[in-house]
N, C-alpha and C positions, 0 to 999 in steps of 0.2 A: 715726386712725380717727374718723369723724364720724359723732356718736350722731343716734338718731332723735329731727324735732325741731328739728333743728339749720336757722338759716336762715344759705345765704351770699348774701351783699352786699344784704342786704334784698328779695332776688327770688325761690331756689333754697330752700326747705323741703326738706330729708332726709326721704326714707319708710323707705327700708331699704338695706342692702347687697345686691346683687345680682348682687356677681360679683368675684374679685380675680387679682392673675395678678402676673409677672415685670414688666409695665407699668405697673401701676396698679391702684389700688382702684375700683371702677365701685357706683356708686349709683343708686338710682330717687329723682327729688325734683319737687317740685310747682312750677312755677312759680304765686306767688301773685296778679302780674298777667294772666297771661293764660290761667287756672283750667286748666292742662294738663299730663301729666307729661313730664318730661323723664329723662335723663341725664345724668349729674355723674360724672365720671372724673378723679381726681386720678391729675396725670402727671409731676408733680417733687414733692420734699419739700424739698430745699434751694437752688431756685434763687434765685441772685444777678442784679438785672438787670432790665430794662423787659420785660415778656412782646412787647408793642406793637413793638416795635421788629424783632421776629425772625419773619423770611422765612417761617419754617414758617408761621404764626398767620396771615400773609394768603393762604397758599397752601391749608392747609385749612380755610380758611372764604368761599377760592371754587370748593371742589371740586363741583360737582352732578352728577350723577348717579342715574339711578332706581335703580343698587341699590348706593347708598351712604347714610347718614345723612348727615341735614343739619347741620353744624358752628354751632351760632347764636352761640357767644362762649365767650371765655377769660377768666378769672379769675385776679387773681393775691395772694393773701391772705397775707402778710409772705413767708415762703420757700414756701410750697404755691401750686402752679399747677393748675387746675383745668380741663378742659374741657366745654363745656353744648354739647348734641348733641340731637337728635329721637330720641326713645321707639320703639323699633321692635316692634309687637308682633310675637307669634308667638315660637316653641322655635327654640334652636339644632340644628345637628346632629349633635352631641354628646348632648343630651337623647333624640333619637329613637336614636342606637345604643344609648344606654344601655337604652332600651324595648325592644329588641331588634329593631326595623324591619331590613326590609332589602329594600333599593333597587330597583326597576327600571332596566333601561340608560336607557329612555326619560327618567328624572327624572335621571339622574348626569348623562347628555348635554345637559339643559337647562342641567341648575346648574353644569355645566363650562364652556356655554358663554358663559353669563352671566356667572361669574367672571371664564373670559377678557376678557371685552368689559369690564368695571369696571376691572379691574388694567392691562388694556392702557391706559385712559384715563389711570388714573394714572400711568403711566409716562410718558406720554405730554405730562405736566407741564413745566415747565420752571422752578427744575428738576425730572426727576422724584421723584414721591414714590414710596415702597416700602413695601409692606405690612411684610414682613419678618417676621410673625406668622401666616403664614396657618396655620389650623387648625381643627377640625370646632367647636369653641366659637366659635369667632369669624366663622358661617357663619349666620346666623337667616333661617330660613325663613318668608315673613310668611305670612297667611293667605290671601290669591290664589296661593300656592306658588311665588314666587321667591323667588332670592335676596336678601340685603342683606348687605353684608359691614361688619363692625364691627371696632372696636376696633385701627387700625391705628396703629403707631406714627407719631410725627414722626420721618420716616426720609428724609431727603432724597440723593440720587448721593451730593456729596463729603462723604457721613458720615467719623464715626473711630468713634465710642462708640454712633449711632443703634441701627446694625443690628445690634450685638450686645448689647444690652437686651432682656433680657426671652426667653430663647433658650428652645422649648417643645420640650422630650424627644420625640423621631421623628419631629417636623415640620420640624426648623430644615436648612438645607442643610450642608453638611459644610465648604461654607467660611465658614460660621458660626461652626460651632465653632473652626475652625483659627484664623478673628482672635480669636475672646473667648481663645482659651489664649495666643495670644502675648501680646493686652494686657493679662491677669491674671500670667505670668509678666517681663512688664518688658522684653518682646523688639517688635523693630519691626514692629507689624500691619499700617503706613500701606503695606507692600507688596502685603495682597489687599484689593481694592477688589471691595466688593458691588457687586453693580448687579441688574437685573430678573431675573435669570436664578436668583436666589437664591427669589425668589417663582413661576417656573417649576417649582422644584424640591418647596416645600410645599404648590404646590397640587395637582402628582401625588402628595407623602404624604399631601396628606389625602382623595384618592380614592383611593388603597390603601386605606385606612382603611375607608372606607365601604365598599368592593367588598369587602374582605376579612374584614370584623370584628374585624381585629387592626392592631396599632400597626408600624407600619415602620421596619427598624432603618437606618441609615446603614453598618453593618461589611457587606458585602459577604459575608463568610463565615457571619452569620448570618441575610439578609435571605433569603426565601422568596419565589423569583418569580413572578409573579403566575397563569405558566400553570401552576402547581405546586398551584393550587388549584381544587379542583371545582367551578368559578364560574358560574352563568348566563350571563354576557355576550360578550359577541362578542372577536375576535381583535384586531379594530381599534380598539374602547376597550383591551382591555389593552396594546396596541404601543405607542398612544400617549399612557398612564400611566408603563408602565417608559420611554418616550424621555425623557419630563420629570423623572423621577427617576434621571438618571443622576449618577453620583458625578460625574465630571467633568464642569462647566460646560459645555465646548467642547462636547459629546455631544449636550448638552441640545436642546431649541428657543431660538434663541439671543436671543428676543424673545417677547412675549406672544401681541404679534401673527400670529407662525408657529406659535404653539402654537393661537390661536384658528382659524384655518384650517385647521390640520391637524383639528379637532373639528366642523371645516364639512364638510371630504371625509374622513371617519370609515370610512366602507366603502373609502378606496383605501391604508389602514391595516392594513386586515384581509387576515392572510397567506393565507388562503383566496381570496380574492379575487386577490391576487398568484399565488397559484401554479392558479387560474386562468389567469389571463392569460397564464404561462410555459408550460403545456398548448397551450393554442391558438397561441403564437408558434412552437413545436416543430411541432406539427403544419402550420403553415404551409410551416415550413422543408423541413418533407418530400414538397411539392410538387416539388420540385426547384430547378434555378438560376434558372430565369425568374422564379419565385414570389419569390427572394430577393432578386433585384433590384426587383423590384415593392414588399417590403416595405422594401426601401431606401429607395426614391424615396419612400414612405410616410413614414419616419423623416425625409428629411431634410425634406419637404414639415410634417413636424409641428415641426422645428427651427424651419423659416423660421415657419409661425402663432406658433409661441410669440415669438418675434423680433417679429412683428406687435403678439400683443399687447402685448408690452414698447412696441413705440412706440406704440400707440394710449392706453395709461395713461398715458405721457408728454404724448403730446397735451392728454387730457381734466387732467395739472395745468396746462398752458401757459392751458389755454381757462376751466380754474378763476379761474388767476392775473390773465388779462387782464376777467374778471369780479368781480374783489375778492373772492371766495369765500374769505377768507384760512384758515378754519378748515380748510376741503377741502384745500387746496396743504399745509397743514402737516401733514392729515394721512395723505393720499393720496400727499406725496410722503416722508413717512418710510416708509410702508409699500413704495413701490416700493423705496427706497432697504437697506431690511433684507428683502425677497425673498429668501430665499437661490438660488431657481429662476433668481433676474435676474443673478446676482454676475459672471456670465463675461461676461453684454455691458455693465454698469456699468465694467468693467476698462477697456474700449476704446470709453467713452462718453463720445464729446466734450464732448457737454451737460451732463455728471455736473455740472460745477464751476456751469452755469447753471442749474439743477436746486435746487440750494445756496443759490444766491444768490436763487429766488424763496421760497424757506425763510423766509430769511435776513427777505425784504422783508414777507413775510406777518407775521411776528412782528414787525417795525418799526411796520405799518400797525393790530398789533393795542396797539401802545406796549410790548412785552415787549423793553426793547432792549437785556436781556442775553442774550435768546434767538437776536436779529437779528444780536447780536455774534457769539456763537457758529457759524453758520451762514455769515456770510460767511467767517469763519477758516477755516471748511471750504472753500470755496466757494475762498480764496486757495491753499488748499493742495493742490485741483486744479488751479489755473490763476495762479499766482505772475505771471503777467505782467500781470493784468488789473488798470487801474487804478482803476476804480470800485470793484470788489471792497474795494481798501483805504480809499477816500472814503467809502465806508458802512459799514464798521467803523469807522471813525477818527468819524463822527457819532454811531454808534449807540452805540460806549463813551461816549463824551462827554454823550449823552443817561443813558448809564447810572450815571453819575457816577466812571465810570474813567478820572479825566483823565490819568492816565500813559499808558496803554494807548492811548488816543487822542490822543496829542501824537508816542509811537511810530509809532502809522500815518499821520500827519501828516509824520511826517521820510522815510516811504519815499514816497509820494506825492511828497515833493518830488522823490526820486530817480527817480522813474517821470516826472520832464515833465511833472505833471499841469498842467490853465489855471488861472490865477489865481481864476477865479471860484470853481472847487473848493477852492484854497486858502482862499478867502476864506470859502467855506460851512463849512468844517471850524472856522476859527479860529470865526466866530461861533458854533457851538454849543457850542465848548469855551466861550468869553465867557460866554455865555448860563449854565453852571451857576456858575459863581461869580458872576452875577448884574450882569455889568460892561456895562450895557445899552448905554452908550455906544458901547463896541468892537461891539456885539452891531449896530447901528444902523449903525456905518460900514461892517462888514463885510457885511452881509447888502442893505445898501443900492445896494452897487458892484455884487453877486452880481445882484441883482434890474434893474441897467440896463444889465451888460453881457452876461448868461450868455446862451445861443440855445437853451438845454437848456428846455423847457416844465419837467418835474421838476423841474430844480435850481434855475429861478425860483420853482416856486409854495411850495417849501421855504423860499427864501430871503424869499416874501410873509410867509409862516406867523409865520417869527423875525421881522420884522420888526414885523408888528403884537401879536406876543407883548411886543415890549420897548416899544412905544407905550404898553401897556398899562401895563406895568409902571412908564415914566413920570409914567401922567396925560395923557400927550397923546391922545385919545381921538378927537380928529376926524381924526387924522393915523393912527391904528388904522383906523378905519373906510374911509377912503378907500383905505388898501391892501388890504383886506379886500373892497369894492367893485369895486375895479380886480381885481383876484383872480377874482373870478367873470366879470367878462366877456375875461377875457384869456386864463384858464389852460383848458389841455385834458388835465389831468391827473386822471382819474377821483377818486384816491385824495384829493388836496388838495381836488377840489370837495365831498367828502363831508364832509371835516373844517369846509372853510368855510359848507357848511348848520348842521352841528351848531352852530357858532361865531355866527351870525347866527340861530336860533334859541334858544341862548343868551342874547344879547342882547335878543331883545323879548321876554322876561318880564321881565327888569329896566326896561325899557321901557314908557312909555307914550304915547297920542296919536299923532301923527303920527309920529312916530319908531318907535316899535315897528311902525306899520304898514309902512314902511319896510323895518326890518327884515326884516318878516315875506317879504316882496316877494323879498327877494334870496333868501332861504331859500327860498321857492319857485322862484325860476331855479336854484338848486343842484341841485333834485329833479329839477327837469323837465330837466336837464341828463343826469342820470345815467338816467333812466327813457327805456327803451328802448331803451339804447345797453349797459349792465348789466341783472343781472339783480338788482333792490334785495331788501337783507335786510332781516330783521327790524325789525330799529333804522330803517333807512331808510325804511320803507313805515311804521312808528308814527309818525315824525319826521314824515313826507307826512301824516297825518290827523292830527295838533296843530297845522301851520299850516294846514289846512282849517278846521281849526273854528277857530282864531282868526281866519281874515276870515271867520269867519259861515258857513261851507259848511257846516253841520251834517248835512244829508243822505249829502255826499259823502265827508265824516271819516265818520260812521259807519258806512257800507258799507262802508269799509274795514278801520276793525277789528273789524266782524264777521269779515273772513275773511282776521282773522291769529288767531282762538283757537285755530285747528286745529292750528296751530306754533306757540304760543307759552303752552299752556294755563294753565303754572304761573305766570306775571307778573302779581303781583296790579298790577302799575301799568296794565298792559290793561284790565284791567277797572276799574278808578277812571275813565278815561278816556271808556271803552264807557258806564258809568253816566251820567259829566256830558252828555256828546255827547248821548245819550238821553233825558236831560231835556231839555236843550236843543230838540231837535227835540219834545218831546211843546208843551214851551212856546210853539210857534210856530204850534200848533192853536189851533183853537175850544176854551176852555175846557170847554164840556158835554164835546166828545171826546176830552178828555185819557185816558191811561192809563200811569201809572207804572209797572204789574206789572213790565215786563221789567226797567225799571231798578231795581226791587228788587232784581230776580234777579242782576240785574251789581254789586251794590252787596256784597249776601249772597257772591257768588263772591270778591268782592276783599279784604271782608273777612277771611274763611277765608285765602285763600292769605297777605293780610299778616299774620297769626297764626304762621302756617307760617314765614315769612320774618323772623320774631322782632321785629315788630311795630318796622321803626326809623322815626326821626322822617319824618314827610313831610306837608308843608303841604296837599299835593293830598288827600290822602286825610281831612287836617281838613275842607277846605273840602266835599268829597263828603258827609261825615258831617254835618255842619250842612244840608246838602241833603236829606238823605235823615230829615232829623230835621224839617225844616220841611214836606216832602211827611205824613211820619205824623202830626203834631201839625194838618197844615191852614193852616200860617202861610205866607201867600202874600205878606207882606213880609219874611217870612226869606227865603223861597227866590229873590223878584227880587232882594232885596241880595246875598246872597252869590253871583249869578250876575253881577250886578254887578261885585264884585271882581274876579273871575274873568276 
């Protein structure tokens, strides 16, 4: 226990204990650089081992989410591991039952649906994370009244010991308990494998909780259900409470996401409603035979729109996918994929495996290449014949550092006939992680003058000026990189070769960087209007604006990305500079900084928020913004100078 007082790692001041549990002790503590409070959650006492090194520590600390805390760092002080997290104010809701509140549908239905939407994200990880703690403490309600869900373990899919840590009496799911007993009695637990559905299960006990004022038992023979009490709420929240607390998994909603939906069409839950509708189909029927067939024709005419929209949501990933929307395809096409509404035409859906395989590619394009791996595996195991299926697995393990795995899909590939060129792509990225640039350079070299594949050339550009790089040969980098943009017509590759030549003219000066900058902008105007550009791409597009001096035309544009991008304090570092920029190109009498105070203020706050890491931009902004308040108009030309 850590007395008050107590500073760790020269940053984190103790204020008090605020909270302890089966996971951890949880504290309130000051950070002393950046005068704010935080949270401090010791989450091992004796681990052995680099924190740094483990998958969890970079997965929850790039989890964002509005109604999650923000994760700013891990600590690891001889065997005690620590995590520092953002201060959430506001009561749990645990402290409001205890007060005796009691709920309205309208707020259980917000804060249900809200949960769903957080937990679905996280599952939605790769790998996924799992709360595995949900309950009414672990539920803080801020002061705008939503949600924030805290306190979640490091629980990832192929747990063994994750998810039965810290197991909370009428919340934990029943096949929780069943693995803690077998691995407290020494019997094999690696046979039930948690997954989401166990966080389906505690977040309907902890809305019994709250609906009911009482604790939810797991024995069946003692649990109280829910129409058994003289409740305020409708039929269709309690339907779809008791669905998500069913003893058996299978019962359950078999994803987050089906449980999120089903609290979107909440009235077609409600057996009032249903026995509605079976009123009015009776009485149709008793129109006679002609009515029946009419309601047939009905039925099957509602078969085929459903069918429709099944193919219309297919469509809209296909038009995601051929627009790089990668985050949409990954997650528009999991949700079609766990529809359970969809399961009878996925059975006899030829596309299913191609469906898979833009998954697969989405996570490739976002560098996630054990997610890519995973998805084309899929993707081969509805369509074993297809040979590209196993040529992007066989790279993407290879990218993932599973060179077994990918030298395996290398020897079927051979079996499948695959062209040389594909052999030759695979061998060089397997090269490329043992660092063999040589082989990396012969093979990727041959890929690049013989392949007819646009793709599998600009891939083989890619490795190729990677291992130039890695050489020192730099002009020989550059000139594939060059020939790249004006050869390839591969959306994905031209966006990686902007980022890659924007890269370069910052390291860059003179003619050279302008150069740079030059091809950077053929890359943009390449993808602009052919695509619809993201975020990153339309930021990218006003950094080389205002590097050849377009300061007007950079900053109208990131005016109108804060609408979508509020919380990136490097937006506004940039908004600031561009801002000066353009005030400096006035008549002195007419200058006026205001606004770029204001974007200065805003970036500030948010790098606060973002736990203040190193960034030369946001030095070189603050030497700005010190020389505009001080009045030194030889600070502010030098360092725009720099700049």
């Amino acid at each position: 226990m850590l007395d008050e007082g107590t500073v760790l790692d020269g940053t984190y001041q103790i204020v008090r204990e605020i909270g302890s549990g089966g996971t951890g002790i949880v504290y309130l503590a000051y950070h002393l650089r950046l005068q704010k409070y935080v949270v401090v959650k010791k989450i091992r006492e004796d681990f052995v081992g680099s924190v740094n090194t483990r998958i969890e520590v970079d997965i929850l600390k790039k989890l964002h989410h509005t109604y999650l805390p923000q994760v700013y760092d891990f600590l690891q002080l001889g065997t005690k591991v620590y995590t520092i997290m953002e201060y959430i104010q506001g009561y749990d809701l645990q402290h409001y039952q205890r007060e005796g509140y009691r709920f309205t549908e309208e707020q259980l239905v917000l804060w249900l649906g809200q949960l769903c939407e957080v937990l679905e994200y996280m599952h939605m990880q790769w790998p996924p994370v799992l709360h595995s703690d949900m309950k009414p403490a672990n539920i803080m309600i801020t002061p705008e009244g939503n949600v924030c869900l805290i306190d979640f373990n490091i629980s990832l899919e192929e747990d063994d010991a994750e998810g039965i840590r810290g197991l909370s009496p009428w919340f934990a799911a029943p096949e929780q308990y069943e693995k803690a007993h077998l691995k407290s009695t020494g019997q094999n637990a690696g046979r039930i494998r948690l997954d989401g559905r166990m966080d389906v299960y505690s977040l309907g006990a902890t809305m019994y909780s709250l609906m009911t004022r009482s604790y939810p038992t797991a024995d069946p023979k003692k649990r109280i259900p829910l129409n058994k009490f003289p409740l305020p709420y409708s039929n269709g929240l309690m339907n779809i409470v008791t669905k998500a607390m069913e003893l058996d998994p299978k019962k359950r909603y078999q994803s987050m996401t089906a449980f999120r939906k089903s609290v979107q069409h909440i009235g077609r839950a409600d057996s009032r409603y249903r026995t509605l509708r079976n009123q009015c189909l009776a009485l149709d029927i008793g129109y006679g035979f002609l009515l029946l067939i009419g309601i047939l024709i009905t039925v099957y005419g509602g078969m085929q729109m459903h069918m429709e929209q099944f193919r219309r949501d297919y469509r809209e990933i296909l038009q995601a996918s051929e627009q790089m929307e990668d985050d949409t395809v990954i997650t528009e096409g999991s949700d079609l994929l766990n529809n359970h509404s969809y399961q009878k035409y996925l059975k006899d859906f030829k596309e299913k495996s191609e469906l898979l395989y833009l998954i697969g590619n989405s996570y490739y394009n976002k560098e996630n290449y054990q997610g890519a791996c995973t998805y084309y595996e899929y993707a081969i195991e509805a369509d074993p014949k297809e040979m590209n299926y196993y040529r992007d697995a066989a790279i993407a393990a290879a990218k993932a550092g599973e060179i077994k795995k990918a030298e395996n899909f290398l020897s079927k590939v051979r079996t499948l006939g695959a062209e040389d060129t594909d052999l030759c792509l695979i061998q060089a990225n397997v090269a490329a992680q043992s660092e063999d640039w040589e082989t990396v350079i012969q093979n990727a070299g041959r890929v690049r003058e013989e392949s007819h594949s646009v793709e599998i050339g600009a891939r083989a550009d890619l490795l190729l000026a990677k291992a130039y790089d890695e050489t020192g040969n730099q002009q020989e980098r550059i000139a594939v990189l060059t020939d790249a943009v004006r050869l390839t017509g591969d959306y994905a590759t031209i966006r990686i070769l902007g980022n890659e030549f924007l890269k370069m003219a910052y390291a860059a000066t003179g003619n050279e960087q302008s150069a740079f900058v030059t091809q950077a902008e053929e890359c943009y105007k390449k993808l602009d209007g052919v695509i619809t550009l993201g975020y990153q791409d339309q930021l990218n597009q006003a950094i080389v604006w205002e590097m050849q001096g377009n300061y007007e035309k950079s900053l109208k544009k990131l005016q109108s990305l804060t609408e979508n991008a509020a919380a990136d304090y490097q937006l506004y570092v940039y908004l600031a500079y561009v801002g000066y920029m353009v005030q400096n190109q006035k008549a002195v009498e007419i200058r006026s900084y205001t606004q770029v105070m204001g974007y200065f203020s805003k970036a500030q706050s948010l790098y606060q928020q973002a736990g203040s890491p190193q960034d030369p931009q946001m030095e070189k902004i603050a030497d700005i913004i010190s020389g505009i308040i001080t009045g030194s108009t030889d600070a502010k030309e030098e360092t725009a100078d720099e700049r």
